[in-house]
TORTORTOR-553633 format. One line per field, with one value per residue (C-alpha): residue number from 1; residue in one letter; x, y, z. Coordinates in Angstrom, 3 decimals. Layout:
// residues N
i: [NUM / ...]
aa: [A / ...]
X: [X / ...]
Y: [Y / ...]
Z: [Z / ...]
END
This chain:
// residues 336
i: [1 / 2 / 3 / 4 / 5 / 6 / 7 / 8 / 9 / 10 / 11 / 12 / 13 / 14 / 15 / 16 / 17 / 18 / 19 / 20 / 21 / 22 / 23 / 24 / 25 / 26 / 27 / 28 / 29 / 30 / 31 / 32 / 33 / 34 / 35 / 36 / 37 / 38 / 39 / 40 / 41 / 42 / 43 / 44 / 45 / 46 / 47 / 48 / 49 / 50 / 51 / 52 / 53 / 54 / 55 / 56 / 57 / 58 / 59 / 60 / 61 / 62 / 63 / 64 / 65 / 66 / 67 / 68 / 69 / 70 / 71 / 72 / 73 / 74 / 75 / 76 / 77 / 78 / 79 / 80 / 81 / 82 / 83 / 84 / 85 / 86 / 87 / 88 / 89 / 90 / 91 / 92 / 93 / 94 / 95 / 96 / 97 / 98 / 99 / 100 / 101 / 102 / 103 / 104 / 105 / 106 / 107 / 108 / 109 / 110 / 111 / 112 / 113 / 114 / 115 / 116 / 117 / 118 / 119 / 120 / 121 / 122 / 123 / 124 / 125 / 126 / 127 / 128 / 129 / 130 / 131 / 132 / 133 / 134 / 135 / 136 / 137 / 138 / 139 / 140 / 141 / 142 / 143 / 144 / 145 / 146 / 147 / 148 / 149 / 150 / 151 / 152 / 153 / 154 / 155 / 156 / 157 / 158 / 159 / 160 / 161 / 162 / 163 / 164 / 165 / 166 / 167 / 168 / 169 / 170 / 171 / 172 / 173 / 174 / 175 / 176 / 177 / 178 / 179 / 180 / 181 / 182 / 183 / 184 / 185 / 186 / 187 / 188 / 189 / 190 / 191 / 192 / 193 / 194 / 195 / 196 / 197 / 198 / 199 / 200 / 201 / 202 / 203 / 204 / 205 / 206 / 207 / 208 / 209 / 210 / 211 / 212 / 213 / 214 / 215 / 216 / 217 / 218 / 219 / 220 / 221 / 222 / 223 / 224 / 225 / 226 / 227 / 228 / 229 / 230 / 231 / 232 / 233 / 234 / 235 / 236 / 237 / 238 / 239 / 240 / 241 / 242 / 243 / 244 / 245 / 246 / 247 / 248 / 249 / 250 / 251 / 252 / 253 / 254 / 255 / 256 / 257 / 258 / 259 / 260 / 261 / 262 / 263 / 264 / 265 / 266 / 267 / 268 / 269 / 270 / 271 / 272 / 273 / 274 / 275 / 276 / 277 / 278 / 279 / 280 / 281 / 282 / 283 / 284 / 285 / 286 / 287 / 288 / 289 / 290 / 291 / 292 / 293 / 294 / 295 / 296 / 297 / 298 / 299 / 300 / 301 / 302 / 303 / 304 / 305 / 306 / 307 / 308 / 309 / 310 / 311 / 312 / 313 / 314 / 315 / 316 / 317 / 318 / 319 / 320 / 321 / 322 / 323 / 324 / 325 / 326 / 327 / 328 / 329 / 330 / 331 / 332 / 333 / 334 / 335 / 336]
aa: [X / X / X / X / X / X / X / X / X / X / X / X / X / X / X / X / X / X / X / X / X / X / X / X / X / X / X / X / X / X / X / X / X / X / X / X / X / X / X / X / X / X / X / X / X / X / X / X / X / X / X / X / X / X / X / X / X / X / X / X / X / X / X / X / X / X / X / X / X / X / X / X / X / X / X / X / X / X / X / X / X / X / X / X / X / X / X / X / X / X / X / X / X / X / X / X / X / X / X / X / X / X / X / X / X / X / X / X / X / X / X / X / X / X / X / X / X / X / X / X / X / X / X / X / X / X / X / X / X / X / X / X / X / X / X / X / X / X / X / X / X / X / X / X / X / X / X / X / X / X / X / X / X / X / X / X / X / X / X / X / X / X / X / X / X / X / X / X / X / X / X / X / X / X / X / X / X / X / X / X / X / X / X / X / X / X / X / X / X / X / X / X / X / X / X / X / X / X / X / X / X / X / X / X / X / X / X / X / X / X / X / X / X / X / X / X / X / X / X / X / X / X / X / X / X / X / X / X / X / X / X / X / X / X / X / X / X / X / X / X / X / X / X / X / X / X / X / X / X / X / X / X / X / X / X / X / X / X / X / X / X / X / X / X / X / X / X / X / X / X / X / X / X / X / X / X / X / X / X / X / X / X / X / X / X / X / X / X / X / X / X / X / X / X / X / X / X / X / X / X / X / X / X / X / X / X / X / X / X / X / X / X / X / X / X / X / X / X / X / X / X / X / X / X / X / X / X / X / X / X / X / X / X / X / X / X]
X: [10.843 / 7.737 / 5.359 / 4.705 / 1.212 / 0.576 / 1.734 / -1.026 / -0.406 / -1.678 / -2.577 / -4.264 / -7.689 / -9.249 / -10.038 / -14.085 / -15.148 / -18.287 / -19.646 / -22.908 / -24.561 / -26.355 / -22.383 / -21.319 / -21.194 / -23.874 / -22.905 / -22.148 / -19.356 / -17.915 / -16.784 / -14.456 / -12.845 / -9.742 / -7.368 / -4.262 / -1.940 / -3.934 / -2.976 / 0.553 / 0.853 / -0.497 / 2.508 / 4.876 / 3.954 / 3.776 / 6.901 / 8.468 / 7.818 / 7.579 / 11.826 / 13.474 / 15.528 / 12.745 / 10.070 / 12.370 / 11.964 / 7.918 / 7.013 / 5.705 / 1.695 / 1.711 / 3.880 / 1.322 / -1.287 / -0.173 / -0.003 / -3.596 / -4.914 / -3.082 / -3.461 / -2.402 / 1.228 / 0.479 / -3.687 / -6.281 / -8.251 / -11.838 / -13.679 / -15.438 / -11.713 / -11.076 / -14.406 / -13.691 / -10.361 / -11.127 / -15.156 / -14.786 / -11.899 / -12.772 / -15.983 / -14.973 / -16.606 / -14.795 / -16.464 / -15.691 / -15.920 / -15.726 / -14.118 / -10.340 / -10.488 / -13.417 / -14.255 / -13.511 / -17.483 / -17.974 / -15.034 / -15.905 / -19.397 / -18.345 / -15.931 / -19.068 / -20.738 / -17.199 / -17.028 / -13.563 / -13.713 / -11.305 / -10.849 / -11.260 / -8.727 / -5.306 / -2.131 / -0.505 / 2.892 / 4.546 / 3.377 / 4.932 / 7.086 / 4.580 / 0.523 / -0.512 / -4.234 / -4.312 / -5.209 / -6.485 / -3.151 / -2.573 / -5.817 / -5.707 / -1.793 / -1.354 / -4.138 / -5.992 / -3.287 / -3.661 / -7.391 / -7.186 / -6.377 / -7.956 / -5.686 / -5.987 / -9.526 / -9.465 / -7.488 / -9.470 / -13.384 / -11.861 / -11.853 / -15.518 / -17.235 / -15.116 / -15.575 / -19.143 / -18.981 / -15.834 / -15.783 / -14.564 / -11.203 / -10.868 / -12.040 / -8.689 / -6.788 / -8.209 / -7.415 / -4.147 / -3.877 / -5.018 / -2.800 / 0.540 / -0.643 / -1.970 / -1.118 / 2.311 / 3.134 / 6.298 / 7.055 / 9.813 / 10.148 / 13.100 / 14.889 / 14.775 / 12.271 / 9.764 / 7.169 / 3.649 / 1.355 / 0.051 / 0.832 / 4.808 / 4.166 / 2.552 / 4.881 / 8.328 / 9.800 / 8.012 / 9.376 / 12.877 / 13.354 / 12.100 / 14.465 / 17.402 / 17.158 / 16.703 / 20.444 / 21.115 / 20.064 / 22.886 / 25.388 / 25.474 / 25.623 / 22.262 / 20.855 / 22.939 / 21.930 / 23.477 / 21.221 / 17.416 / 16.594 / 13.198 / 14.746 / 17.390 / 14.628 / 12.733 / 15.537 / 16.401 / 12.437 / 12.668 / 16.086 / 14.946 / 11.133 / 11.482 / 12.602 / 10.559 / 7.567 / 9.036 / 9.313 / 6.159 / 5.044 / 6.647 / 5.899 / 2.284 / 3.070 / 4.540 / 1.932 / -0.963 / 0.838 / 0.704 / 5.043 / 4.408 / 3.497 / 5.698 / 8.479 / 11.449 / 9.973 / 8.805 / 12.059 / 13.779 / 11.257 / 11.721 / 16.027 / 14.999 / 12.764 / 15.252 / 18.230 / 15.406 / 14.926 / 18.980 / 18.246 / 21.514 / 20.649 / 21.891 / 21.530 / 17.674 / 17.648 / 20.060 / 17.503 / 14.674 / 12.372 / 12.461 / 11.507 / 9.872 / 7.965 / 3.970 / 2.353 / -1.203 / 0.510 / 3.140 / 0.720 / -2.441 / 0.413 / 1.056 / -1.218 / -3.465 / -2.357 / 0.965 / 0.040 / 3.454 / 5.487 / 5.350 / 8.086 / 7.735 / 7.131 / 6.064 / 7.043 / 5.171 / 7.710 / 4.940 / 1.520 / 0.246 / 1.564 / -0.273 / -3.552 / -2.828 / -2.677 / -5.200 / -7.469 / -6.063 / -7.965 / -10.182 / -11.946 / -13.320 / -14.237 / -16.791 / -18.527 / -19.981]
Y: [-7.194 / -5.368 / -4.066 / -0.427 / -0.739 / 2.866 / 0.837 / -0.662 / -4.336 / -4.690 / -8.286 / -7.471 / -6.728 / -4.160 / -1.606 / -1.588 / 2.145 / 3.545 / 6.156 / 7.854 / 6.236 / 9.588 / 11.517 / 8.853 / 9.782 / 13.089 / 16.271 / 18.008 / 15.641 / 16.327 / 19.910 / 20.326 / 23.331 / 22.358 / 24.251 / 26.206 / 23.963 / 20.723 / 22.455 / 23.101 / 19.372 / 18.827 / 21.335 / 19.697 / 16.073 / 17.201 / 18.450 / 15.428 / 13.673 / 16.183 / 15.640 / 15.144 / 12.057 / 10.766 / 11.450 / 9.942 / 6.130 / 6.569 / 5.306 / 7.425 / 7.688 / 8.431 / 11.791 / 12.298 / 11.892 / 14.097 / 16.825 / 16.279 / 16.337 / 19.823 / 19.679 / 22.297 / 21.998 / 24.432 / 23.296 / 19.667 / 20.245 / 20.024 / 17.098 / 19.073 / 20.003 / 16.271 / 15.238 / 17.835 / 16.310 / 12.868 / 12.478 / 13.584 / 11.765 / 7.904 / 8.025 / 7.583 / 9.613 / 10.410 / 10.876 / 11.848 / 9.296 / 9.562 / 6.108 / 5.399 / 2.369 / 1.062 / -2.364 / -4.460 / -5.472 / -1.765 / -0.332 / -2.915 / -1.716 / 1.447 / 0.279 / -1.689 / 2.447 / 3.530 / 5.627 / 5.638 / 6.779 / 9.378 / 9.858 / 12.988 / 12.057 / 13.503 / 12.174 / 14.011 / 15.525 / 12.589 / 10.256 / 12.339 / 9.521 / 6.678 / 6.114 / 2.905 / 4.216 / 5.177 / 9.046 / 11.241 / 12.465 / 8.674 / 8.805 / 11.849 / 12.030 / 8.304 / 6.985 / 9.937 / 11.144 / 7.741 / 8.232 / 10.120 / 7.601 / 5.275 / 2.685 / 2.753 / 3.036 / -0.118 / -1.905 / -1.261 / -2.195 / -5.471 / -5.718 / -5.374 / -8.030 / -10.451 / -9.969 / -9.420 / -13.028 / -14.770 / -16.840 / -16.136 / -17.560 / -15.802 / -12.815 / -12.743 / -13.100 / -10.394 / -8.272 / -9.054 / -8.767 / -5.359 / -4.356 / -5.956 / -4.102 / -0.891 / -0.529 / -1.565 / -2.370 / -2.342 / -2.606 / -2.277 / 1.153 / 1.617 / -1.005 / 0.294 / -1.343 / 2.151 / 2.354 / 1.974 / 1.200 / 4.595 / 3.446 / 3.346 / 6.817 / 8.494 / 7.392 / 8.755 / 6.425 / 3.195 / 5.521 / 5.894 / 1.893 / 1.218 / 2.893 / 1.802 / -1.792 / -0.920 / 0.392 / -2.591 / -4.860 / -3.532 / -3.121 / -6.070 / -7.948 / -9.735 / -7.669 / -6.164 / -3.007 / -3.487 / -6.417 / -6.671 / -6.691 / -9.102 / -12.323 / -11.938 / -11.024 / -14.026 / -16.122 / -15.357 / -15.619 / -19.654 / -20.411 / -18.650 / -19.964 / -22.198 / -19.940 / -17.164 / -19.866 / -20.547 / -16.558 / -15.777 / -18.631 / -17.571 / -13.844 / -14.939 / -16.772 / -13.687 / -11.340 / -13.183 / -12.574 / -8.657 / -9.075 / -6.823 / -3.394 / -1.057 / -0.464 / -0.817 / -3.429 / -5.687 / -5.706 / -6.667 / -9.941 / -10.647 / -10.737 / -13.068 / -14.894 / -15.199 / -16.784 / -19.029 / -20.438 / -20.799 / -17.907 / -15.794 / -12.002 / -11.508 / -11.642 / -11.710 / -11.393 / -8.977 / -5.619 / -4.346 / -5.897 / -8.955 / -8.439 / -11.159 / -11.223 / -10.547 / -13.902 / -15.440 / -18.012 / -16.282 / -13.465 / -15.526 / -17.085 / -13.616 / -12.545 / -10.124 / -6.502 / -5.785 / -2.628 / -1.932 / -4.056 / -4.909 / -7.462 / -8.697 / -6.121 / -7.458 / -6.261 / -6.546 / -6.521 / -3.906 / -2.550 / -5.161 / -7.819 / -6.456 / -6.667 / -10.028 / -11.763 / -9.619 / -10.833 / -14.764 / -15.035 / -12.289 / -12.578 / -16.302 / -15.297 / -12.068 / -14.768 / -16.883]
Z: [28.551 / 29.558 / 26.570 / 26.709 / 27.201 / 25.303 / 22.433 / 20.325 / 18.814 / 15.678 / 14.906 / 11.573 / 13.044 / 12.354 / 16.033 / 16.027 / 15.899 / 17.199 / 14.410 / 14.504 / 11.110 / 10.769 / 10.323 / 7.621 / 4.183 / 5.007 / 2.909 / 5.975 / 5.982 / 3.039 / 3.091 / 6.171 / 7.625 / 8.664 / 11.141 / 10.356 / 11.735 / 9.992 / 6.536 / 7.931 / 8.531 / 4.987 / 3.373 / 5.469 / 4.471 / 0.726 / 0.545 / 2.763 / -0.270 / -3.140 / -3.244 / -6.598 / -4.973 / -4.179 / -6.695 / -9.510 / -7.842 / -8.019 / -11.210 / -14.466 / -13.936 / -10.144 / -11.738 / -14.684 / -12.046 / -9.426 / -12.287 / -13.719 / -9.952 / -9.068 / -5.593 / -3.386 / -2.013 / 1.105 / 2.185 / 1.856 / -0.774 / -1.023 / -2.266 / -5.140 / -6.350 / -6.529 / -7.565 / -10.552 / -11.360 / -11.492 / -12.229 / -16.003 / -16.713 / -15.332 / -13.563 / -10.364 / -7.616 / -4.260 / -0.551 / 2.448 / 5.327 / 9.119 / 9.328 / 10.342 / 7.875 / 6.323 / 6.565 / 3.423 / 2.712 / 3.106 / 1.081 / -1.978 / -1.646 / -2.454 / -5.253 / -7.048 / -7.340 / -8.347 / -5.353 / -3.537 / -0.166 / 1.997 / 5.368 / 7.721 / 9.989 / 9.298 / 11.083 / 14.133 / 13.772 / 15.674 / 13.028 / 9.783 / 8.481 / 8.702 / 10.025 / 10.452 / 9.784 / 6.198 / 6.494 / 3.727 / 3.186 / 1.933 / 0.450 / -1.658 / -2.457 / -2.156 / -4.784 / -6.034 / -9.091 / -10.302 / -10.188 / -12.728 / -15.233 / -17.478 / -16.156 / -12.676 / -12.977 / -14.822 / -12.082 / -9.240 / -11.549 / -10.926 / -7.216 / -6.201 / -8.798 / -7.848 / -3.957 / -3.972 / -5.259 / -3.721 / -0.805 / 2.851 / 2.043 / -1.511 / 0.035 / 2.255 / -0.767 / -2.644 / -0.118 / -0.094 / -3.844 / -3.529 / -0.714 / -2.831 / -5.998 / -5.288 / -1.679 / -1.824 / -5.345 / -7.149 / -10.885 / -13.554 / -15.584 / -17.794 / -16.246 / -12.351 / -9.615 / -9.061 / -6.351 / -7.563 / -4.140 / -2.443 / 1.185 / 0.248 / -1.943 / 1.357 / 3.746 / 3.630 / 6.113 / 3.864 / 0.717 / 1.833 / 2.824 / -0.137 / -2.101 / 0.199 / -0.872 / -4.551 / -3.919 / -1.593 / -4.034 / -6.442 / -3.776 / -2.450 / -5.765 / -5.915 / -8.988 / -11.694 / -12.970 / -16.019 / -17.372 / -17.464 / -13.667 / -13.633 / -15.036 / -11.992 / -9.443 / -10.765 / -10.334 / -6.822 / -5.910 / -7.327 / -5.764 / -2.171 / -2.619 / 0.515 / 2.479 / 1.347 / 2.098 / 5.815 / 6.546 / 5.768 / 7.950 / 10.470 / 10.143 / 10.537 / 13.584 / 14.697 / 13.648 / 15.363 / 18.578 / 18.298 / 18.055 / 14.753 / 16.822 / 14.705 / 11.930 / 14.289 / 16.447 / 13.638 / 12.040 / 14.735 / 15.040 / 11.661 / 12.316 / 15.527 / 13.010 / 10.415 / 12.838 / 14.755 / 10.964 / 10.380 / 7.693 / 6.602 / 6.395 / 2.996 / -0.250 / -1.114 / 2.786 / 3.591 / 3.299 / 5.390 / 3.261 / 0.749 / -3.063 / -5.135 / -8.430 / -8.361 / -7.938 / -6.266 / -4.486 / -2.557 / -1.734 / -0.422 / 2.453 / 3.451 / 6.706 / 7.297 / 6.799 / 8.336 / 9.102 / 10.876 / 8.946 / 5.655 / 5.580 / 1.759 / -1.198 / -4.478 / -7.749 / -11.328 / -14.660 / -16.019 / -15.388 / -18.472 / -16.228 / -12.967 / -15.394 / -15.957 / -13.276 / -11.030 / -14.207 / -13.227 / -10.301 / -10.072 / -13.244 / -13.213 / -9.130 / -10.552 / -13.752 / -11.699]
END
């Protein structure tokens, strides 16, 4: 079959962009006026997501967040309105950037000043349900109401000591830990998986397959509701491990090719992959994507960003256990 050659493949490298160093980070760049319709696109996304059947699977801070940030359901709001929001209550700063996505050495650069960056480039109406370029729709509604917290603030001090001081290798996999924690995070509240990472939150089509194999995972018998839902998850993560290990593998295999080049295409790979390995779709396999417990190992096999595809979401038994092991390998990585 012919590749549409419209159809970027995204290999997890980054596409090199050609900005005028003079643009980046001036204060001319920070206060945009944005068109009519670009606000319209923001309303729309907002309340794409803003849905009570959806909003009860994100988990309890992004809500308290969201609240304390009181962003504007119908326009983007300025950067002093966010600066405002979130400044007094962790110290984190925010600023505008004229780059798609910044460059990890860059971004963590940033992070050591406690500055968190957001784009200028909003998504097109034919990409409502899912960008693979985070845009500042991700950026602001995505991360920002967490922001605001002590917590959150916490969590991502611990990113840039430790790469400013990691090696090439270690930097990969604190990339990855980021991406699998407050990318594309899970964890347990009250019992029920929730979404944590701000790239599911901002993207209804990653929010609503999500969700579906929370249900799946009940329907089809592999997690019971009914009893504490970690221990079981854990469980089916060390009986599956193999497996797990071989997809993965193979995913990267996959991925290196440019076979990954969006949602519907990379799932249908990953079935291919899965019957080329003699893999049953079920069970722990039988959803759009595969939960397993938050762990180093099984995350530092995982390759570069998916940005298509994330075939593999990882879930934390509580925000205290996130701190934990980000603190595992992160923290003995920034004392040197």
């Amino acid at each position: 079959m012919t590749r549409n050659q419209n159809v970027p493949s995204y290999t997890g490298d980054i596409a090199e962009q050609h900005i005028d160093p003079s643009r980046e980070y001036s204060a001319e760049n920070q206060e945009i006026e944005f068109s009519r319709e670009q606000h319209a696109i923001w309303a729309d996304l907002f309340a794409g997501v803003h849905q009570p059947y959806l909003l009860e699977h994100i988990c309890d801070e992004w809500k308290t967040g969201v609240e304390l940030l009181r962003l504007n359901p119908k326009g983007i709001p300025t950067v002093k309105h966010l600066i405002d929001q979130i400044t007094p209550r962790t110290g984190w700063h925010i600023e505008r950037t004229v780059i798609r996505y910044t460059l990890a050495d860059d971004w963590y650069k940033k992070f050591a000043q406690r500055v968190f960056l957001i784009t200028d480039y909003l998504r097109a109406r034919d990409q409502m349900e899912f960008t693979p370029e985070p845009d500042m729709f991700h950026d602001i509604f995505g991360h920002l109401p967490f922001l605001t917290q002590k917590f959150y603030a916490d969590i991502e001090d611990k990113f840039a000591p430790a790469y400013m001081k990691a090696t090439t290798e270690e930097r990969e996999v604190i990339k990855r830990l980021a991406w699998y924690s407050t990318e594309f995070g899970l964890l347990v509240q009250d019992n029920r998986f929730t979404v944590f990472g701000a790239g599911i939150i901002s993207g209804r089509k990653e929010l609503t397959r999500t969700i579906m194999e929370f249900y799946r995972l009940g329907r089809d018998n592999v997690i019971d509701y009914t009893q504490p839902i970690f221990p079981q998850l854990r469980e089916r993560f060390q009986a599956n491990k193999t497996n797990l290990h071989r997809i993965i593998d193979g995913v990267n295999s996959l991925h290196q090719k440019g076979q990954m080049s969006s949602a519907d295409e990379g799932w249908n790979v990953v079935l291919g992959l899965y019957k080329s390995l003699g893999i049953e779709p079920k069970g722990i396999f039988g959803g759009e994507v595969i939960l397993v417990p938050f762990n180093v190992e099984t995350i530092s096999r995982i390759p570069k960003t998916v940005y298509a595809f994330n075939p593999m979401l990882f879930v934390c038994e509580s925000l205290e256990q996130m701190d934990a092991i980000l603190d595992s390998y992160l923290k003995p990585i920034a004392m040197r």
